[in-house]
N, C-alpha and C positions, 0 to 999 in steps of 0.2 A: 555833516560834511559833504555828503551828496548831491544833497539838493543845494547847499554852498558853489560846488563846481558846476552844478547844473547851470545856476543862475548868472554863475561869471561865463562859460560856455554861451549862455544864450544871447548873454550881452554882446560877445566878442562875433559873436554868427548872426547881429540883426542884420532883418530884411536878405537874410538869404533864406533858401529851403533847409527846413530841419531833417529833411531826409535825400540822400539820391532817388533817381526814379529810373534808373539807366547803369547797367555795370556794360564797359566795352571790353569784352577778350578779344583772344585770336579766332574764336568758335563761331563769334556773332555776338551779338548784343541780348543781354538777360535785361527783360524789365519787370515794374511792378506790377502784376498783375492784381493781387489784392490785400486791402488794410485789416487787419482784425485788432480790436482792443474793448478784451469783455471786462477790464480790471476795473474795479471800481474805483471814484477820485481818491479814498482814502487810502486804499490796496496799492495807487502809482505815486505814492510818496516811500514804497519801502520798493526792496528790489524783486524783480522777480528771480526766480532762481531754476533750475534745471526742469526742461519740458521733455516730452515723449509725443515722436509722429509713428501713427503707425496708419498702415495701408490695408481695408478689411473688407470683407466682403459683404455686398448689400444687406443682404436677408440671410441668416442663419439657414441651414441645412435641414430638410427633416430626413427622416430615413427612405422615404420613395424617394428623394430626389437624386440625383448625381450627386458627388462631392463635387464640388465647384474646385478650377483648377487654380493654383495657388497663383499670387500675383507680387508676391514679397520676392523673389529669387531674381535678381538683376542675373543677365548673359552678359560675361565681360567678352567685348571683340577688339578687333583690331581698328586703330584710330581710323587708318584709311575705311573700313568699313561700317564703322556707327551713321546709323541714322540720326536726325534728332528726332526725339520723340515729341509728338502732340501733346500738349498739357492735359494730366488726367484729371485736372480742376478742371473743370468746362462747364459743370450743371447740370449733365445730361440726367436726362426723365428717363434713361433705360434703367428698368429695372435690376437688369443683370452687373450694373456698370459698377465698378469698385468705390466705395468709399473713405476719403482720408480724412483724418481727423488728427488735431493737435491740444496736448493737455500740456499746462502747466502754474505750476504754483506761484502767488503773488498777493505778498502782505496776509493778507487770513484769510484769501480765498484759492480756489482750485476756478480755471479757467477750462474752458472745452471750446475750440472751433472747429466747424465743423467745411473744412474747407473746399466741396463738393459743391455747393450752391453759393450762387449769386445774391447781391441784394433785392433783385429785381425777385428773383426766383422766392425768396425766403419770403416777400411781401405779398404775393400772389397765391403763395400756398399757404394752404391751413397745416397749420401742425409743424410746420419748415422751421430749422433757426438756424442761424451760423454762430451764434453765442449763446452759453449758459457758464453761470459762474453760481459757486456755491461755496457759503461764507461757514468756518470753524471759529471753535472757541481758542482753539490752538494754532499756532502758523505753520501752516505746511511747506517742507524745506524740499520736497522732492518727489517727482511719479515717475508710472511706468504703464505700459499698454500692454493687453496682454495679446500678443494676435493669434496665439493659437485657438483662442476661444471667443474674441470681439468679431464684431458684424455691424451692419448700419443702423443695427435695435439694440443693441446691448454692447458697451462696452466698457468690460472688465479693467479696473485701472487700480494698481497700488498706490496710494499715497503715505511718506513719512513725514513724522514732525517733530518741532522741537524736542518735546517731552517724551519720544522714544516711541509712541505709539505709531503703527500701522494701521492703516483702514485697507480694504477693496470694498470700490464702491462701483455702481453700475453708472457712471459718467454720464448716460443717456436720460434717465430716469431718478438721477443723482440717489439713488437706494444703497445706505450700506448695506454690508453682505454680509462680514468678521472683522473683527478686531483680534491686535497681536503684540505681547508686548503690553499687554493692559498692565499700569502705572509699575512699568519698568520690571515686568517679574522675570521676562530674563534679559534686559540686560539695559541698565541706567545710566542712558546718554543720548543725546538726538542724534536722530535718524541724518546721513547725511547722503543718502545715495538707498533706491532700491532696483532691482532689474530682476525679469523672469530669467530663468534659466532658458537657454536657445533648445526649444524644440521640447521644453514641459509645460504641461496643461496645469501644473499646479505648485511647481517646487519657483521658490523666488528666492536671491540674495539680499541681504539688508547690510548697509555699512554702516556703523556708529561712527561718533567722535570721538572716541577713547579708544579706536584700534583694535576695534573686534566687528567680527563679518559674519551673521548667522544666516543658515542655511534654515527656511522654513516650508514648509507645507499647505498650500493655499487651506486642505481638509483635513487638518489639524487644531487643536485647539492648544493653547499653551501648557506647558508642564509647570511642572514645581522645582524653584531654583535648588530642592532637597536632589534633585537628580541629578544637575551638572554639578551640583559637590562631591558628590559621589562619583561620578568618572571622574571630576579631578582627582581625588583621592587615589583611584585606582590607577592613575595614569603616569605616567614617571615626570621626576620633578623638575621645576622650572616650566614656564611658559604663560598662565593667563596670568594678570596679572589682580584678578579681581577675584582669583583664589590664590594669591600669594609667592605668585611665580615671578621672573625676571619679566620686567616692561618691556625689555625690548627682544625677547624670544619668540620666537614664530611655535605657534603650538594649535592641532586642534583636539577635540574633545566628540565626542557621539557617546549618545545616549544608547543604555545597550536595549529599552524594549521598543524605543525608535514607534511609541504608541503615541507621544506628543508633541509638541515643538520645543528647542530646533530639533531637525534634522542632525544639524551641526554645529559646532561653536569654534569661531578660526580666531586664535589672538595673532594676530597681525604685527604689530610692533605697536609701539610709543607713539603716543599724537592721532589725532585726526585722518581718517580715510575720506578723501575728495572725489574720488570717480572710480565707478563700476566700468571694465570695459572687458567685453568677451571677445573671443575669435573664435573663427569656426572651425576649429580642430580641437577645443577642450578651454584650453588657457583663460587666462583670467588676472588682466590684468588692471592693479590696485594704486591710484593714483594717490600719496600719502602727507601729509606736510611736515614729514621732516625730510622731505625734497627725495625719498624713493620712489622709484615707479616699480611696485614688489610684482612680478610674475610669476600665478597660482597654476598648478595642475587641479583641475577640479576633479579628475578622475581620479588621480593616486594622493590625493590630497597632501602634494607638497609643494615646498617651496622653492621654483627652479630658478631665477634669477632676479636681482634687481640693478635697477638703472639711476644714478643719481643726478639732478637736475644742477646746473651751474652755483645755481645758490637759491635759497630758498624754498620755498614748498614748492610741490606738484600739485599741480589744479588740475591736468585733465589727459586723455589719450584714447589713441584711435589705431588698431589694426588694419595694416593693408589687406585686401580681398586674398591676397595669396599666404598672408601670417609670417612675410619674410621681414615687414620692417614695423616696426611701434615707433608710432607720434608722437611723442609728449608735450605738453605745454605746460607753463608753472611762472610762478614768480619772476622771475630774470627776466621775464620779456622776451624770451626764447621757444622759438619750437624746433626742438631737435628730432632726428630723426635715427633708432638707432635701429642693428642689422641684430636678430633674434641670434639666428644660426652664426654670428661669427661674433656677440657678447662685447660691441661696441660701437659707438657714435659715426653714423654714415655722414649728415650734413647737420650744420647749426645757421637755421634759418633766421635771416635778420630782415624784421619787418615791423612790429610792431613797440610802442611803446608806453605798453604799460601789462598788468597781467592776464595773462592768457585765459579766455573762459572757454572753449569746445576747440575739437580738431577733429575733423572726418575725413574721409578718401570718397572720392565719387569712382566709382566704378567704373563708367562711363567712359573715362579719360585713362586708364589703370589698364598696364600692359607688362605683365611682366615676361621675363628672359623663355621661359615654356611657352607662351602664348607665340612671344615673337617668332619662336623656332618651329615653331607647326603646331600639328596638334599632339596634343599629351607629353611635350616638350622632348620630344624626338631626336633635334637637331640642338639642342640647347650647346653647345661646344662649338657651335658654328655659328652662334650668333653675336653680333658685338654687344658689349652694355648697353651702349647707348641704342638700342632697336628696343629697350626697355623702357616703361613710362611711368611715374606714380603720380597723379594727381590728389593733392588735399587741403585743403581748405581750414584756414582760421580766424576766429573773430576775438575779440580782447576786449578788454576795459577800456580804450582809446577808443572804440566806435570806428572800429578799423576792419573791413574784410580783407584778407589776404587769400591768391590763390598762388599754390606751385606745385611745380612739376618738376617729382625728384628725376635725374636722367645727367647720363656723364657729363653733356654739355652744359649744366648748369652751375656746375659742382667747381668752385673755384677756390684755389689754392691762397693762403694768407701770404702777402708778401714777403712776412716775417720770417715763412717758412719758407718759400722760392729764394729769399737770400741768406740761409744758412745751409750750403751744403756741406757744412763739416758732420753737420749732426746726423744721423741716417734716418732714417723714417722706416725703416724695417725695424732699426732696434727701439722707438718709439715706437710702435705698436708691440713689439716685442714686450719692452716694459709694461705698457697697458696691459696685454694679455695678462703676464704672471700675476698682477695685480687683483686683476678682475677674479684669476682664477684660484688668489690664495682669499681674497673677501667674499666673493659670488657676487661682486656688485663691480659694474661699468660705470665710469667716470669721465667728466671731462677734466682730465688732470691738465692738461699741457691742448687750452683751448686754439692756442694757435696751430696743432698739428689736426685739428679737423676743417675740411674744408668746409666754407661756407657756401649761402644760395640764395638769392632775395626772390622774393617773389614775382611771378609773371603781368601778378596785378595787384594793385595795394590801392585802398580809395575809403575814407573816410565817408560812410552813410550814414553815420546818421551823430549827433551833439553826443546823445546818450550810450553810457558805455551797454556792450551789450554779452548776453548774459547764455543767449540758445542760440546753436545753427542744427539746421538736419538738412541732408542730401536727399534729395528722392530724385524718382526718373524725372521726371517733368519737370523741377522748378528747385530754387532754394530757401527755405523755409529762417528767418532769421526774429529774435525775440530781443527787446533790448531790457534793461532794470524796470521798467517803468511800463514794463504790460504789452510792449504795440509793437504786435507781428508782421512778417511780411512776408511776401509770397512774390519771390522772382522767378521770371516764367523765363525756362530754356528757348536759346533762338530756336525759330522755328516753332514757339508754341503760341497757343490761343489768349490773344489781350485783348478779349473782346466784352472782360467787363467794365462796366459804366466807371470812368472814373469819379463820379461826382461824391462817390463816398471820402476818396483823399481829398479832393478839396474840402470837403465838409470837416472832415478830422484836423 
């Protein structure tokens, strides 16, 4: 059916460009800076699916050296005073200079670019590549980078796949390292999401299709499923459901000599888990297809709220830098934006038309009410909303990029709502409240009492739906079904490689 729409798509877009080469915002103009597509002809007939950019350091560390100083930590500032930054893509031959790299999975191989060198550069050096792809027996549905422990030599990368299995492999050198999960011994269902834990050198999260989330140990090796029968047993009743408990209870489970894997065993609920997403104060939040967005404490391991999507599944979500608003996107064709601290729908973004695959927040553009009000948000009571800014970004199955910017001025009221003031809008949120607070789940019950927000910029790149975006300082990083990345460079940054690669492609 893909390649069906592919082919009426391509019909209906002859002789135009199958891709933009140019986004115009308010900021400046993002172009393409460069093509990658390591997937092989028969790997770009299936889709690709969730990638991992991470930002690492040249050369590993030895012990006489200095610890090299970290380069993953964006400084959020104030719009009037961002710089744009120079493209950290540029090529440079400084040894010291950082390296980026992009992994991701497509049809039965694992892709790696290594997006630091040029064509000219890769051709000229011995040993140089910008592409390595490594083909499995099994389809790989999902990675992760590790950056607490990748460099420009070695880098550390989970991969999950259909049949439940884990690898970490060395992505540079493509050398496995461990396997996890060998023929489903704890837990039988493909992998649909893996991610490191922020700020561990060894502990990762793995999300099933069946609604369980295991907490593992890179130096670990697997247990015996005799052991999670046994905390189930011990454990009070109801919750997993593949020891007999209610499907849709939220439960976990630890092992008590914590000697093997998991670490942890989280029943989740009923259905498929779609997306891993963390924030940087603990949480953890679980994108589901029975249309919840469930919000984890990973520290006191519970379950603190969920958010349910207009209709259908949740495909994906993004925390803002300051952890006050969650993105979601899913099914409906929607990305809504909800308020953590007040457990309900802020805006319901109308842009795209068809389902939602990634939503991020660029840092860069992201101001909230503390920032605006000085430092360490001082003055925050003197500042108006709208001195507030959230910039986020999403891309869909329509081959659609959207940017917006959450902020009072944007935030538009439904006519339906501007012409019924009999009804109050106090006791409308009133009603949502008690709701939300006798279920623990936020809704859009009465979608015309949230206001809506279109986006600042909406533009069809490319025929094929697409699949990855990632933010970085320099440029924006976008993956469509079909293998073929792209690298849009921030105004103000370096396009000074050859294009004759896209005309070639």
């Amino acid at each position: 059916q893909l390649q069906a729409w592919s082919q009426w798509r391509g019909d209906k877009m002859e002789g135009k460009p199958k891709y933009k080469t140019s986004l115009s915002l308010p900021e400046g103009v993002y172009e393409v800076f460069g093509t990658y597509n390591c997937a092989s002809k028969q790997a770009r007939q299936q889709r690709a699916l969730k990638s991992s950019y991470a930002r690492v350091i040249r050369l590993r560390p030895t012990p006489a050296s200095p610890k090299p100083k970290s380069s993953l930590s964006l400084s959020l500032k104030s719009k009037k005073t961002i710089p744009f930054p120079s493209l950290p893509i540029s090529g440079s031959t400084n040894e010291s200079a950082d390296v980026e790299f992009l992994v991701y999975p497509c049809g039965d191989s694992i892709c790696v670019c290594n997006l630091s060198i040029t064509v000219a550069e890769a051709a000229k050096t011995s040993g140089a590549w910008r592409e390595k792809t490594k083909s499995f027996s099994q389809d790989p549905t999902c990675c992760s980078i590790n950056r607490q422990t990748s460099s420009g030599d070695y880098l550390e990368v989970l991969v999950g796949f259909e049949n439940g299995d884990i690898i970490l492999l060395d992505a540079i050198s493509m050398a496995h390292k461990s396997k996890y999960n060998v023929n489903a011994a704890l837990n039988a269902s493909r992998v649909t999401d893996v991610e490191w834990l922020p700020g561990s050198k060894t502990q990762f999260v793995a999300a099933f299709g069946n609604g369980v989330l295991l907490v593992l140990d890179s130096t670990k090796e697997d247990g015996s499923p005799k052991t999670l029968a046994a905390a189930a047993a011990a454990a009070p009743s109801g919750g997993d459901l593949s020891m007999g408990g209610d499907p849709s209870a939220f439960s976990v489970l630890r092992s008590k000599t914590q000697k093997n894997n998991p670490v942890s065993r989280w029943h989740v609920g009923k259905g498929c888990i779609n997306h891993i997403a963390f924030s940087s104060d603990g949480k953890l939040a679980l994108s589901c297809q029975d249309g919840l967005a469930r919000v984890l404490d990973m520290n006191t391991e519970k379950l603190l709220f969920s958010f349910r999507s207009q209709y259908g599944a949740m495909l994906c979500s993004a925390w803002s830098p300051d952890n006050e608003y969650l993105v979601t996107g899913g099914e409906d064709d929607l990305v809504i934006v909800w308020s953590f601290a007040d457990k309900c729908p802020v805006a319901r973004c109308l842009g795209h038309n068809s389902w939602l695959s990634v939503v991020e927040f660029d840092p860069l553009f992201c101001i909230s009410k503390a920032m605006a009000g000085g430092q360490g948000g001082q003055a925050q009571h003197e500042v108006p909303y709208s001195a507030s800014n959230y910039r986020f970004l999403s891309v869909a199955q329509d081959g659609r990029m959207c940017y917006w910017d959450l902020n009072d001025g944007n935030l538009v009221l439904s006519r339906k709502r501007a012409g019924a003031p009999r009804r109050s809008s106090a006791a409308s949120w009133n009603e949502a409240a008690a709701r939300s607070a006798l279920y623990n789940v936020a809704e859009l019950s009465r979608p015309e009492e949230v206001p809506s927000m279109e986006p600042i910029y909406n533009a069809l790149i490319t025929q094929e739906p697409l699949s990855s975006l990632h933010v970085t300082e320099g440029a924006m990083l976008t993956v469509t079904f079909g293998g073929e990345s792209r690298v849009w460079a921030r105004p103000g940054g370096s396009t000074t490689q050859m294009r004759d690669e896209d005309d070639s492609r």
